[in-house]
N, C-alpha and C positions, 0 to 999 in steps of 0.2 A: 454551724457556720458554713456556708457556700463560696468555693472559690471560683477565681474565670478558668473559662475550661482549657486555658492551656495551663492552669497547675493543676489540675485535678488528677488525683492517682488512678491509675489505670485498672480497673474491676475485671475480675474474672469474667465477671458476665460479659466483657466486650471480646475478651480475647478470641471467642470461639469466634464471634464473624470477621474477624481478622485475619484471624489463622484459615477458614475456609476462602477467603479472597486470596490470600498468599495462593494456598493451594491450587487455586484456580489458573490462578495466573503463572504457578508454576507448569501448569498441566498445559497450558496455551504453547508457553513454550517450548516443551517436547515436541506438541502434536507441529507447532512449527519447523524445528531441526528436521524431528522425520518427512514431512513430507517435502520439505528441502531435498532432503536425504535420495526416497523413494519414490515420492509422489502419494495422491489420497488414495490412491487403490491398494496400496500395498501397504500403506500405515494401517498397525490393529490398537486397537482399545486397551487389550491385554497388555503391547509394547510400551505405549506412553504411561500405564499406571506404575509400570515395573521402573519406568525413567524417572517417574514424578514421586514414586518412594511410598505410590499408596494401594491399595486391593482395586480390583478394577472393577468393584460394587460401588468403591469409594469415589472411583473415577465416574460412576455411570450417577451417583448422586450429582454432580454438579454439571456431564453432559451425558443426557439418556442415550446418546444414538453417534457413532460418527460423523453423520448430516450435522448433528446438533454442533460437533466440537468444530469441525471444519466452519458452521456458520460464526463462530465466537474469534476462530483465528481470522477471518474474513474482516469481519467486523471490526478486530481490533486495526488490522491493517490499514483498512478504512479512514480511523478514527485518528487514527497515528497520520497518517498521511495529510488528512482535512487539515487537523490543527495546524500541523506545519506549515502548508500551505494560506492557510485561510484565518490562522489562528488570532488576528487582532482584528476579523471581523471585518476586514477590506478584502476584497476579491481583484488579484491583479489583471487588469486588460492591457490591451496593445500591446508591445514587445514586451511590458513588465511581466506578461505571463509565460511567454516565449522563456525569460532569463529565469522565474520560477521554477519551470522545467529543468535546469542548469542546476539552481541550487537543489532539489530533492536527488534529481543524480548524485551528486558529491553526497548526500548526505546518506542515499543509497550502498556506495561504497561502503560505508561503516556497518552494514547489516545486508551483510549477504546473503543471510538465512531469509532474510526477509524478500529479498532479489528472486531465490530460489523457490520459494511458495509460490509468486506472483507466476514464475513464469512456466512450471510444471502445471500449476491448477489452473494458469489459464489455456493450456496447450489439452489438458484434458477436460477442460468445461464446454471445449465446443461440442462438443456430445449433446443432443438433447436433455438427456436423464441423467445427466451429472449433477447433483447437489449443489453445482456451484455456476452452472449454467446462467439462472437467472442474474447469476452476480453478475458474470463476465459481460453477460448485453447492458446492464447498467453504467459496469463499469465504463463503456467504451462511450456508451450515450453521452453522459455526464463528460466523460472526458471533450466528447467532441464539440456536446454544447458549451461549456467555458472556454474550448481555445475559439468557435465560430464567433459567440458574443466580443472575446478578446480579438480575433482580429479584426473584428465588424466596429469596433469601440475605436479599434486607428486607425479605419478609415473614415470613420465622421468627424474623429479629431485632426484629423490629417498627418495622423503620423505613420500612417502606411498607406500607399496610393491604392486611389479608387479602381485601379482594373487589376488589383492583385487578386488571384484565383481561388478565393479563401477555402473550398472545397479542398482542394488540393495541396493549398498546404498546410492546414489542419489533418488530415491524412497520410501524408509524409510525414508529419512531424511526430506523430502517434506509433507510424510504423517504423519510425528511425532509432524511436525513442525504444521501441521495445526489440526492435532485434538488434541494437547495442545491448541493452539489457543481457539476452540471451548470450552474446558470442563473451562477455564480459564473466559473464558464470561460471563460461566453460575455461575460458583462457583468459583470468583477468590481466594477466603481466603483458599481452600484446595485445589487447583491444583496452585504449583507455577512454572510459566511458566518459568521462567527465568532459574532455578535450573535444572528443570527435563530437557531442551534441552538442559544445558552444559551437564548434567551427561550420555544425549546420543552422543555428543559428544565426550565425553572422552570413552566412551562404543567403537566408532570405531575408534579413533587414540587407545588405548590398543589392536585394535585387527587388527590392520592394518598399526599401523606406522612402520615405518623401525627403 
Protein backbone atom coordinates (compact mmCIF):
# COMPACT_ATOMS: atom_id res chain seq x y z
CA UNK A 1 0.00 0.00 0.00
CA UNK A 2 1.21 3.63 -0.95
CA UNK A 3 0.54 6.62 1.16
CA UNK A 4 0.57 10.65 0.08
CA UNK A 5 3.83 11.81 0.68
CA UNK A 6 3.05 13.79 3.43
CA UNK A 7 2.56 10.42 5.63
CA UNK A 8 5.12 8.56 4.34
CA UNK A 9 7.77 7.61 6.99
CA UNK A 10 10.82 9.11 6.64
CA UNK A 11 13.94 6.45 5.06
CA UNK A 12 17.18 6.45 5.83
CA UNK A 13 18.16 6.75 2.49
CA UNK A 14 16.71 10.41 2.53
CA UNK A 15 18.31 11.48 5.58
CA UNK A 16 21.79 11.61 4.25
CA UNK A 17 20.74 14.57 1.74
CA UNK A 18 19.19 16.28 4.25
CA UNK A 19 21.64 16.16 6.72
CA UNK A 20 24.21 17.29 3.94
CA UNK A 21 21.84 20.38 3.11
CA UNK A 22 21.53 21.16 6.85
CA UNK A 23 25.34 21.15 6.89
CA UNK A 24 25.55 23.33 4.01
CA UNK A 25 23.64 25.76 5.07
CA UNK A 26 25.07 25.45 8.53
CA UNK A 27 28.58 26.01 6.88
CA UNK A 28 26.83 29.33 4.87
CA UNK A 29 26.36 30.69 8.05
CA UNK A 30 29.61 30.65 9.76
CA UNK A 31 31.46 31.63 6.45
CA UNK A 32 28.77 34.55 7.03
CA UNK A 33 29.32 35.61 10.80
CA UNK A 34 33.12 35.51 9.93
CA UNK A 35 33.38 37.42 7.26
CA UNK A 36 30.91 39.93 9.09
CA UNK A 37 33.40 39.40 11.65
CA UNK A 38 36.83 39.82 9.43
CA UNK A 39 36.16 40.18 6.12
CA UNK A 40 36.92 37.33 3.09
CA UNK A 41 40.67 37.75 3.29
CA UNK A 42 40.91 36.89 6.68
CA UNK A 43 38.18 34.09 6.95
CA UNK A 44 39.94 30.37 6.46
CA UNK A 45 38.27 27.23 5.59
CA UNK A 46 39.86 25.50 8.56
CA UNK A 47 37.90 28.28 10.86
CA UNK A 48 34.33 27.80 9.48
CA UNK A 49 34.74 23.87 9.60
CA UNK A 50 35.87 24.07 13.36
CA UNK A 51 32.37 26.59 13.62
CA UNK A 52 30.27 24.29 11.59
CA UNK A 53 31.17 21.12 13.88
CA UNK A 54 32.88 19.31 10.63
CA UNK A 55 36.68 18.30 9.31
CA UNK A 56 37.47 20.82 6.79
CA UNK A 57 37.67 17.81 4.08
CA UNK A 58 34.15 17.64 5.10
CA UNK A 59 33.82 21.34 4.50
CA UNK A 60 35.84 21.25 1.09
CA UNK A 61 33.15 18.41 0.04
CA UNK A 62 30.39 20.74 -0.35
CA UNK A 63 32.65 24.00 -1.13
CA UNK A 64 36.08 23.05 -2.89
CA UNK A 65 37.71 26.60 -2.68
CA UNK A 66 36.87 29.85 -0.67
CA UNK A 67 35.93 31.61 -4.05
CA UNK A 68 33.61 28.65 -4.10
CA UNK A 69 31.98 29.20 -0.27
CA UNK A 70 32.08 33.05 -0.61
CA UNK A 71 30.10 32.42 -4.27
CA UNK A 72 27.28 30.31 -2.29
CA UNK A 73 27.16 33.16 0.73
CA UNK A 74 26.72 35.64 -2.22
CA UNK A 75 24.34 33.92 -3.86
CA UNK A 76 22.13 33.12 -0.96
CA UNK A 77 22.17 36.92 -0.22
CA UNK A 78 21.04 37.44 -3.52
CA UNK A 79 18.37 35.11 -3.34
CA UNK A 80 17.18 36.10 0.07
CA UNK A 81 16.97 39.50 -1.07
CA UNK A 82 15.20 38.99 -4.67
CA UNK A 83 12.29 37.19 -2.99
CA UNK A 84 11.66 39.64 -0.53
CA UNK A 85 11.75 42.19 -2.82
CA UNK A 86 10.32 40.61 -5.95
CA UNK A 87 8.91 37.65 -4.24
CA UNK A 88 5.06 37.66 -5.68
CA UNK A 89 6.55 38.17 -9.18
CA UNK A 90 5.54 42.02 -9.45
CA UNK A 91 8.50 44.25 -9.74
CA UNK A 92 7.83 47.69 -7.92
CA UNK A 93 8.20 51.05 -10.07
CA UNK A 94 7.65 54.56 -9.35
CA UNK A 95 8.08 55.57 -5.72
CA UNK A 96 6.74 51.96 -4.81
CA UNK A 97 10.30 51.08 -5.38
CA UNK A 98 11.70 54.12 -3.63
CA UNK A 99 9.44 52.68 -0.38
CA UNK A 100 10.79 48.95 -1.21
CA UNK A 101 14.14 50.38 -0.34
CA UNK A 102 12.42 51.41 3.09
CA UNK A 103 11.11 48.18 3.80
CA UNK A 104 14.36 45.69 3.10
CA UNK A 105 16.17 48.33 5.46
CA UNK A 106 13.93 47.64 8.33
CA UNK A 107 14.04 44.22 7.57
CA UNK A 108 17.86 44.63 7.34
CA UNK A 109 17.98 45.60 10.81
CA UNK A 110 17.09 42.11 11.92
CA UNK A 111 20.24 40.64 10.21
CA UNK A 112 23.14 42.47 10.79
CA UNK A 113 25.43 39.64 10.01
CA UNK A 114 23.90 40.07 6.84
CA UNK A 115 24.43 44.23 6.72
CA UNK A 116 28.06 43.26 7.59
CA UNK A 117 28.89 40.76 4.59
CA UNK A 118 27.43 43.23 2.12
CA UNK A 119 29.41 45.85 3.15
CA UNK A 120 33.05 44.41 3.93
CA UNK A 121 32.90 42.37 0.55
CA UNK A 122 31.67 45.12 -1.14
CA UNK A 123 34.39 47.51 0.25
CA UNK A 124 36.96 44.69 -0.71
CA UNK A 125 35.45 43.54 -4.34
CA UNK A 126 36.45 46.66 -5.86
CA UNK A 127 39.71 45.07 -6.20
CA UNK A 128 39.89 43.78 -9.72
CA UNK A 129 40.90 40.03 -8.59
CA UNK A 130 38.64 39.80 -5.75
CA UNK A 131 36.35 36.76 -6.23
CA UNK A 132 33.62 38.91 -5.63
CA UNK A 133 34.33 41.52 -8.02
CA UNK A 134 32.26 40.50 -10.80
CA UNK A 135 29.37 40.38 -8.25
CA UNK A 136 29.71 43.92 -6.85
CA UNK A 137 29.48 45.37 -10.73
CA UNK A 138 26.25 43.32 -11.11
CA UNK A 139 25.17 44.04 -8.07
CA UNK A 140 25.20 47.92 -8.62
CA UNK A 141 24.13 47.44 -12.50
CA UNK A 142 21.01 45.57 -11.60
CA UNK A 143 20.47 47.85 -8.78
CA UNK A 144 20.65 50.93 -10.95
CA UNK A 145 18.63 49.51 -13.79
CA UNK A 146 15.36 48.69 -11.46
CA UNK A 147 15.55 52.04 -9.68
CA UNK A 148 16.22 53.99 -13.65
CA UNK A 149 13.27 51.71 -15.19
CA UNK A 150 11.31 52.68 -11.64
CA UNK A 151 11.83 56.15 -11.95
CA UNK A 152 11.34 56.25 -15.66
CA UNK A 153 7.91 54.07 -15.04
CA UNK A 154 6.60 57.62 -12.89
CA UNK A 155 7.49 59.67 -15.11
CA UNK A 156 5.29 58.25 -18.16
CA UNK A 157 2.73 57.59 -15.45
CA UNK A 158 3.11 60.92 -14.12
CA UNK A 159 3.62 60.24 -10.83
CA UNK A 160 7.13 61.86 -10.86
CA UNK A 161 7.62 64.89 -13.00
CA UNK A 162 9.26 64.79 -16.26
CA UNK A 163 12.47 66.93 -15.61
CA UNK A 164 13.23 64.90 -12.61
CA UNK A 165 17.21 64.09 -12.88
CA UNK A 166 16.69 60.28 -12.83
CA UNK A 167 20.63 59.75 -13.08
CA UNK A 168 21.08 61.48 -10.07
CA UNK A 169 18.74 60.28 -7.99
CA UNK A 170 19.00 56.77 -8.76
CA UNK A 171 22.70 57.49 -7.64
CA UNK A 172 21.98 59.29 -4.51
CA UNK A 173 19.68 56.84 -3.63
CA UNK A 174 22.20 53.88 -3.91
CA UNK A 175 24.84 55.88 -2.29
CA UNK A 176 22.66 56.95 0.62
CA UNK A 177 21.36 53.72 0.93
CA UNK A 178 24.74 52.19 1.44
CA UNK A 179 26.56 54.45 3.49
CA UNK A 180 23.61 54.53 6.10
CA UNK A 181 24.29 50.98 5.77
CA UNK A 182 27.94 51.26 6.71
CA UNK A 183 27.64 54.21 9.68
CA UNK A 184 24.67 51.82 10.91
CA UNK A 185 27.17 48.69 11.38
CA UNK A 186 29.50 50.69 13.12
CA UNK A 187 27.15 52.76 15.50
CA UNK A 188 23.68 51.37 15.11
CA UNK A 189 22.16 53.18 18.29
CA UNK A 190 22.95 56.85 16.65
CA UNK A 191 22.51 56.28 13.04
CA UNK A 192 18.92 54.94 12.48
CA UNK A 193 18.78 53.50 9.33
CA UNK A 194 15.33 52.90 8.78
CA UNK A 195 14.24 56.79 9.56
CA UNK A 196 17.06 58.55 7.84
CA UNK A 197 16.18 56.56 4.25
CA UNK A 198 12.44 57.27 4.61
CA UNK A 199 13.27 60.88 5.40
CA UNK A 200 15.45 60.68 2.08
CA UNK A 201 12.87 59.35 0.54
CA UNK A 202 10.30 61.75 1.32
CA UNK A 203 13.25 64.49 0.68
CA UNK A 204 12.71 63.42 -3.27
CA UNK A 205 8.93 62.60 -3.72
CA UNK A 206 8.68 66.67 -2.11
CA UNK A 207 10.90 67.55 -4.68
CA UNK A 208 9.86 65.62 -7.58
CA UNK A 209 6.35 64.05 -7.23
CA UNK A 210 3.84 65.55 -9.42
Amino acid sequence: MSFPSQYAVETRKRRPRRAAEETRQQAIHVAVALIAEVGYHKMTLSEVAARTGISQSGLLHHFPSRPALLTAVLEQREREDSEFLFGDGEVSLGWAAYDALISLAARNTTRPEWVGVFVRVAAEASEADHPAHEWIVQHYASTRRWLTEATEHGITTGEIRPDAPVNLIVGNTIAVQDGLQQQWLVTPKDVPLVRNLREHVQTLKTAWAV
